[in-house]
VONU-785288 format. One record per residue (C-alpha): x negated, z negated, y; residue number from 1. Coordinates in nm, 3 decimals. Layout:
BEGIN
ATOM        xx        zz        yy   seq
ATOM         X         Z         Y   NUM
...
// end
This chain:
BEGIN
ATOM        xx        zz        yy   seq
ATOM     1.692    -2.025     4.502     1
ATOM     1.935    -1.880     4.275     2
ATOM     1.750    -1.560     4.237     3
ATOM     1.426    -1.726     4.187     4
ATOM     1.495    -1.912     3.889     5
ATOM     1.638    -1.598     3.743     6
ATOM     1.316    -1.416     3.799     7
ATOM     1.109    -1.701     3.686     8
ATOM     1.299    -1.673     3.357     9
ATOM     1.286    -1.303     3.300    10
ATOM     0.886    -1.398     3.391    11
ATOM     0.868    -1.655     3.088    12
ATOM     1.081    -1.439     2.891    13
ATOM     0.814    -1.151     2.955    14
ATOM     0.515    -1.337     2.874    15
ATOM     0.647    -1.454     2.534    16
ATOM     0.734    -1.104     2.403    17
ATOM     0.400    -0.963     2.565    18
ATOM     0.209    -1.236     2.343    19
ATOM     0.413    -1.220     2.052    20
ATOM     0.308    -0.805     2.071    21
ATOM    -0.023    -0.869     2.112    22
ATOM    -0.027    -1.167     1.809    23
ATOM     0.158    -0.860     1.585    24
ATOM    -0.116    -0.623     1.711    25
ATOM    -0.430    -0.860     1.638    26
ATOM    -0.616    -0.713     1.351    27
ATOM    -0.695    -1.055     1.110    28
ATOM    -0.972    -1.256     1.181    29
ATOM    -1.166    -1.145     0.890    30
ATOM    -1.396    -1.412     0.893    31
ATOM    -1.105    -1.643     0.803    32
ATOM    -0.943    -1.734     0.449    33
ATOM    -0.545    -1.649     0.483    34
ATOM    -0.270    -1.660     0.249    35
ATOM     0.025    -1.454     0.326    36
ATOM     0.332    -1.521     0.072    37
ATOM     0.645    -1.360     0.006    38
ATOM     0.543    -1.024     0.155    39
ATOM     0.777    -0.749     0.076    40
ATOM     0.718    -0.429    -0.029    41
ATOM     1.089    -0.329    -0.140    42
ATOM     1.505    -0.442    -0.018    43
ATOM     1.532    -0.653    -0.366    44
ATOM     1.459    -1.019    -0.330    45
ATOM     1.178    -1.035    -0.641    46
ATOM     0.985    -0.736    -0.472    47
ATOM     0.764    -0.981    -0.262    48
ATOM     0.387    -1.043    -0.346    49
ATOM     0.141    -1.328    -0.226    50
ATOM    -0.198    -1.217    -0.075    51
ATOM    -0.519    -1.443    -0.098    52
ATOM    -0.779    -1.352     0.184    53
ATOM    -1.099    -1.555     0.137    54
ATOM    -1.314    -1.547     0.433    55
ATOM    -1.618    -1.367     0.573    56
ATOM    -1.436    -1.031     0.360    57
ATOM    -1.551    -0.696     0.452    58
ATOM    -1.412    -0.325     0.357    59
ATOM    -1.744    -0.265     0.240    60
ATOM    -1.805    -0.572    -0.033    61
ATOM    -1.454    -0.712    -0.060    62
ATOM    -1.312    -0.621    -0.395    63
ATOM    -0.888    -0.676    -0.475    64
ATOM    -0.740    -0.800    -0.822    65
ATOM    -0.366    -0.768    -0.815    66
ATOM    -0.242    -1.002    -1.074    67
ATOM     0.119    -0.924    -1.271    68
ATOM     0.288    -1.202    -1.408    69
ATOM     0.472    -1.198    -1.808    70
ATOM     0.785    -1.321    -1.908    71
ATOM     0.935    -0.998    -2.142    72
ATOM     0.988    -0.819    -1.822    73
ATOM     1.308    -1.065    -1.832    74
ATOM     1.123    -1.380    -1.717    75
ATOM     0.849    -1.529    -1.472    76
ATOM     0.739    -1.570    -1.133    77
ATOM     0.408    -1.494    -0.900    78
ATOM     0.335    -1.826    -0.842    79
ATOM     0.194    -1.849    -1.172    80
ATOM    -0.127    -1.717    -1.092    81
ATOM    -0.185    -2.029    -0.832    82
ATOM    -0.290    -2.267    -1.134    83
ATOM    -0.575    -2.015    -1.280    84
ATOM    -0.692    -1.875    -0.921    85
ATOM    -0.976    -2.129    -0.913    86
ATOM    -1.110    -1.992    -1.224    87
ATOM    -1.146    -1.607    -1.098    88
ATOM    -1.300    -1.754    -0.811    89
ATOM    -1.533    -1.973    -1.004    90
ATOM    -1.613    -1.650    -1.194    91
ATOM    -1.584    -1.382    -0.888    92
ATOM    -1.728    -1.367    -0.603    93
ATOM    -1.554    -1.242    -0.252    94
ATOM    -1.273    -1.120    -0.444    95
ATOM    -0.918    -1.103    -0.269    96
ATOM    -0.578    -1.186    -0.478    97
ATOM    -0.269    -0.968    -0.440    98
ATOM    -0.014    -1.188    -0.697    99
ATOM     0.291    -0.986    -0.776   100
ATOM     0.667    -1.006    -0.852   101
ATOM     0.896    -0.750    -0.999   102
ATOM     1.299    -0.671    -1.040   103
ATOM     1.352    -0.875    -1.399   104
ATOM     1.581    -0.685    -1.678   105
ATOM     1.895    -0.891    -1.663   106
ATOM     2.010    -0.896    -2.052   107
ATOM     2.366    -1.000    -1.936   108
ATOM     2.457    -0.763    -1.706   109
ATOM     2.191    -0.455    -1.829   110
ATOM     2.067    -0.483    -1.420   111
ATOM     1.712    -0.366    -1.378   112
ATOM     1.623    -0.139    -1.695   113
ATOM     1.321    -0.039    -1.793   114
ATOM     1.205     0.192    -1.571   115
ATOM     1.274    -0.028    -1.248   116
ATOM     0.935    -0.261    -1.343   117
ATOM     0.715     0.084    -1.337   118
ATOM     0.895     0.135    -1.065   119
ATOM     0.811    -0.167    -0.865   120
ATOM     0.428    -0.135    -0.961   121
ATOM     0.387     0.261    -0.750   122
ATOM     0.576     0.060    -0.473   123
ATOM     0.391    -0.258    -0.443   124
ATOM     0.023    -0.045    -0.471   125
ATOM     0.159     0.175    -0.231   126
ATOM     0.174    -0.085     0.028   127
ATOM    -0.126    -0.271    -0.117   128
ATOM    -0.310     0.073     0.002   129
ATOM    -0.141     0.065     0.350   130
ATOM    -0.292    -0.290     0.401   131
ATOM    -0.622    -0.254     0.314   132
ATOM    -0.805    -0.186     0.633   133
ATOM    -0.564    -0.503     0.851   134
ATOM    -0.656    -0.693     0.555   135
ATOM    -1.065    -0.549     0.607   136
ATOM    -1.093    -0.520     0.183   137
ATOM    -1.205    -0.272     0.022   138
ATOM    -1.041     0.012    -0.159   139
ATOM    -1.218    -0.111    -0.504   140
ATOM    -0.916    -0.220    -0.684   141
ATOM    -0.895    -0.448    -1.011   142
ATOM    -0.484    -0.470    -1.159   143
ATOM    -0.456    -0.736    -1.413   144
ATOM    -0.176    -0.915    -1.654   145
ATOM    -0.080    -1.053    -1.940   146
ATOM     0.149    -1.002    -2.224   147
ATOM     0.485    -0.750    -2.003   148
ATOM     0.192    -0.780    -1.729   149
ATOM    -0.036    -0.635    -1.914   150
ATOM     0.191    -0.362    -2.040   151
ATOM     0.272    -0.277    -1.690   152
ATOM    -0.097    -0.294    -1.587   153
ATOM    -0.212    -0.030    -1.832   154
ATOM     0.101     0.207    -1.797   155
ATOM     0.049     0.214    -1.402   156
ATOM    -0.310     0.240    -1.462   157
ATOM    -0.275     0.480    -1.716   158
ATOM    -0.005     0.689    -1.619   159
ATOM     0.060     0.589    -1.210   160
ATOM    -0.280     0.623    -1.124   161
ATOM    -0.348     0.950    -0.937   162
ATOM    -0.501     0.876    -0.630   163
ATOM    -0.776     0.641    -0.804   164
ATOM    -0.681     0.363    -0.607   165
ATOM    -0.744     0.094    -0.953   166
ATOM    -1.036     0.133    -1.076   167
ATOM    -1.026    -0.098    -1.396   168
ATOM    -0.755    -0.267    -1.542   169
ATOM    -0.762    -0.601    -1.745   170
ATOM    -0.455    -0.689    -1.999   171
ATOM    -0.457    -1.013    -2.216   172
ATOM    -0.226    -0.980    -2.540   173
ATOM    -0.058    -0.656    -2.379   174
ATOM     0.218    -0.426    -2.580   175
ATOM     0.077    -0.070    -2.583   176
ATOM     0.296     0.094    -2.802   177
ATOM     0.659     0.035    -2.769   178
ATOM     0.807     0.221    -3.095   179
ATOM     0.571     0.007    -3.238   180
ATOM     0.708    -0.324    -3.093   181
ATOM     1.049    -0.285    -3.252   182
ATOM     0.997    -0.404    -3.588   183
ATOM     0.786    -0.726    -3.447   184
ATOM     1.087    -0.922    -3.579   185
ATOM     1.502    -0.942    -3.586   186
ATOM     1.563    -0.947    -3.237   187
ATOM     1.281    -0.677    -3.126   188
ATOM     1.519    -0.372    -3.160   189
ATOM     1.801    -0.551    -2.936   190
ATOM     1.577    -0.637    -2.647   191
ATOM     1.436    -0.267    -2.664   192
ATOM     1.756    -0.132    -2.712   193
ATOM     1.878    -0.320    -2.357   194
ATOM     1.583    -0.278    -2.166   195
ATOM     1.518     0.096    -2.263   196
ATOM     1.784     0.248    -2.514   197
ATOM     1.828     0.343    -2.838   198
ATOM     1.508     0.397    -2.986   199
ATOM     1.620     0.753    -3.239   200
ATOM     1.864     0.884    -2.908   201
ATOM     1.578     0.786    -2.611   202
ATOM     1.253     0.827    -2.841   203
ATOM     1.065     0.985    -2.504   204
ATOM     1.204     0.693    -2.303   205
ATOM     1.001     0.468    -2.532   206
ATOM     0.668     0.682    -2.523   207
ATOM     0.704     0.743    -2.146   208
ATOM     0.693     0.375    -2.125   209
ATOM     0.428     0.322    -2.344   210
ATOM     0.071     0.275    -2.212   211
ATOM    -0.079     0.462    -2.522   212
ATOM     0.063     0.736    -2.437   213
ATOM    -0.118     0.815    -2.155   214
ATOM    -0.472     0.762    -2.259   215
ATOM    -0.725     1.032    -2.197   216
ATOM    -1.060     1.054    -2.114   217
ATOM    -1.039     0.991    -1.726   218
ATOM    -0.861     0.652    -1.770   219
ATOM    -1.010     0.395    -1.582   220
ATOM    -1.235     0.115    -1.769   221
ATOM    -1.025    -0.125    -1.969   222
ATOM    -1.114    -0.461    -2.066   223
ATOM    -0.838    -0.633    -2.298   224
ATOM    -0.813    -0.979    -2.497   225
ATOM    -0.548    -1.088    -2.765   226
ATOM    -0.513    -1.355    -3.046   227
ATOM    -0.528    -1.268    -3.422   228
ATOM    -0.268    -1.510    -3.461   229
ATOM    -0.012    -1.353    -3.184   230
ATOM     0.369    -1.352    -3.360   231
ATOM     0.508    -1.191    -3.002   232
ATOM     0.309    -0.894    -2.955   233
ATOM     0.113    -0.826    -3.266   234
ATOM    -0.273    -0.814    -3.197   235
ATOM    -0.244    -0.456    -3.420   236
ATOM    -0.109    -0.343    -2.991   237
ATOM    -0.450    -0.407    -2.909   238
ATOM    -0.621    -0.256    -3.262   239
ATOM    -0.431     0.092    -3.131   240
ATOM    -0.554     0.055    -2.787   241
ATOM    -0.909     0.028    -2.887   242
ATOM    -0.856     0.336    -3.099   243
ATOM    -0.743     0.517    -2.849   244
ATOM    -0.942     0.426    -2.614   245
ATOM    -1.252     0.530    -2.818   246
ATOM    -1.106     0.874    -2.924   247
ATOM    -1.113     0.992    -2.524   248
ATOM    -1.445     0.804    -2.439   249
ATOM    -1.308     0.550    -2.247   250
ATOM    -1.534     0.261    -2.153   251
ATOM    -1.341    -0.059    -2.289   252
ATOM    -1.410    -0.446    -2.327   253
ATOM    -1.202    -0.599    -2.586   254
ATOM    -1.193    -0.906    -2.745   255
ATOM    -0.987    -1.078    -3.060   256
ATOM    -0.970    -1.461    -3.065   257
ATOM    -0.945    -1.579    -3.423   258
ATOM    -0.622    -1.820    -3.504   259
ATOM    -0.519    -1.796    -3.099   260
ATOM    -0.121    -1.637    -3.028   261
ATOM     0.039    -1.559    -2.757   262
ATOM    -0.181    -1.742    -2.516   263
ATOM    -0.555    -1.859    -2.507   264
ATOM    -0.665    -2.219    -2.500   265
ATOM    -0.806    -2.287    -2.105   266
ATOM    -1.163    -2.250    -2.217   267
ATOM    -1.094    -1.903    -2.343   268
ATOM    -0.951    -1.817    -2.016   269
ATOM    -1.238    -1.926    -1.788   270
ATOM    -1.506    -1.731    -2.035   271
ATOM    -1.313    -1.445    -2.064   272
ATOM    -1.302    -1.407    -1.628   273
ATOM    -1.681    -1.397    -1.689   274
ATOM    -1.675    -1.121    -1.921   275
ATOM    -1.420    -0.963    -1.766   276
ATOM    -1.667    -0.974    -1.403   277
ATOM    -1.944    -0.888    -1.604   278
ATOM    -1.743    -0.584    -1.739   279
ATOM    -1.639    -0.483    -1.365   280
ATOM    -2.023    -0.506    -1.239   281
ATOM    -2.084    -0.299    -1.510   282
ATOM    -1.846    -0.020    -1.459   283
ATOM    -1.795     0.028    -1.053   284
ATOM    -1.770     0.407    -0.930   285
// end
């Protein structure tokens, strides 16, 4: 008897790892919405990312827009996006969400300099790409952000983008040029000076982190927004993007919001997703 309720244990015992292999195995139910938060892609704690799967998705007609939070690349979370999802979906159609976090400069201890945000972006696409066939999306990419977001939206974009994966990027009230953000006021040169170095000794620090610098003519489509009335990142960021932009024959969207700063009202937000679809439709490979 003794030897029979050992074997019917090892039995159970069996059957529950057998099904939990087969659950791991199970490609998603495609025709299913899922939400999958907190998915890492690195050993830190902020290097997680929540996925939005909306149902009936296909590889063939599913398009991605991974979403970067702001915050001075000090500050903010993923969850953000959550409030404004409902307007990309009112605006998009069969679109899946990839919302991500990132290692945050620590001004008191100097933890998590400026490169380790750039560095978070090539690892969180990376496994973005790995997941695209379990998650049955396609490989038609869309990276967005605002304000640090945007910054690290264009610079990946720009400068991390070799295997084509993003194929337009989207930045509201971005920094392009960081020389150029030091004299936005009095504490401008101390943040930079923490987060990257000293601007005279580490001059190629600052242009190697600076989306401008990496414009040419094979950059992918760019659609960008900013107030006239921005104090935190000058709307002149955007002026020099456009420029830029233009010079290599870049396809761009941009648009400047007379008397609104560093943030748009909510009807701003929802008209500029249409424009910003519109500008997608009109620009895929």
């Amino acid at each position: 008897m003794k030897n029979l309720k050992i074997f019917g244990i090892l039995l159970l015992i069996s059957i529950f790892f057998q099904s939990c292999q087969r659950d791991a195995e199970s490609p998603l139910d495609a025709n299913q919405a899922l939400e999958i938060f907190d998915l890492s892609y690195g050993d830190d704690p902020r290097q997680k990312m929540d996925v939005f799967l909306p149902a009936g998705r296909s590889q063939t007609s599913t398009r991605v827009l991974v979403w970067v939070h702001g915050g001075s690349w000090m500050d903010g979370d993923k969850s953000e996006f959550v409030s404004f999802k409902p307007w990309f979906e009112n605006a998009q159609e069969n679109y899946a969400y990839v919302s991500l976090n990132y290692r945050l400069f620590d001004l008191g201890t100097g933890s998590n300099r400026f490169p380790s945000q750039e560095e978070d972006m090539i690892a969180a696409m990376d496994l973005i790409q790995s997941k695209l066939s379990d998650w049955n999306v396609s490989e038609e990419l869309v990276m967005a952000g605002a304000s640090a977001g945007g910054h690290l939206t264009l610079l990946h974009s720009y400068k991390n983008n070799s295997d084509g994966l993003v194929k337009t990027a989207v930045a509201l009230f971005p920094p392009t040029d960081l020389i150029g953000m030091l004299t936005v006021n009095n504490l401008a040169p101390f943040l930079f000076q923490a987060l990257i170095g000293n601007p005279e000794q580490d001059k190629q620090k600052f242009l190697d982190s600076s989306p401008l610098t990496f414009v040419e003519s094979g950059s992918v489509p760019t659609a960008f927004f900013h107030g006239t009335a921005d104090t935190v990142v000058p709307v002149q960021q955007s002026y020099d993007l456009e420029t830029a932009l233009e010079k290599e024959g870049v396809p761009f969207l941009s648009r400047y919001y007379a008397g609104q700063g560093h943030g748009f009202t909510e009807q701003t937000y929802r008209d500029l997703i249409f424009e910003v679809e519109d500008f997608i439709q009109e620009n895929r490979p």
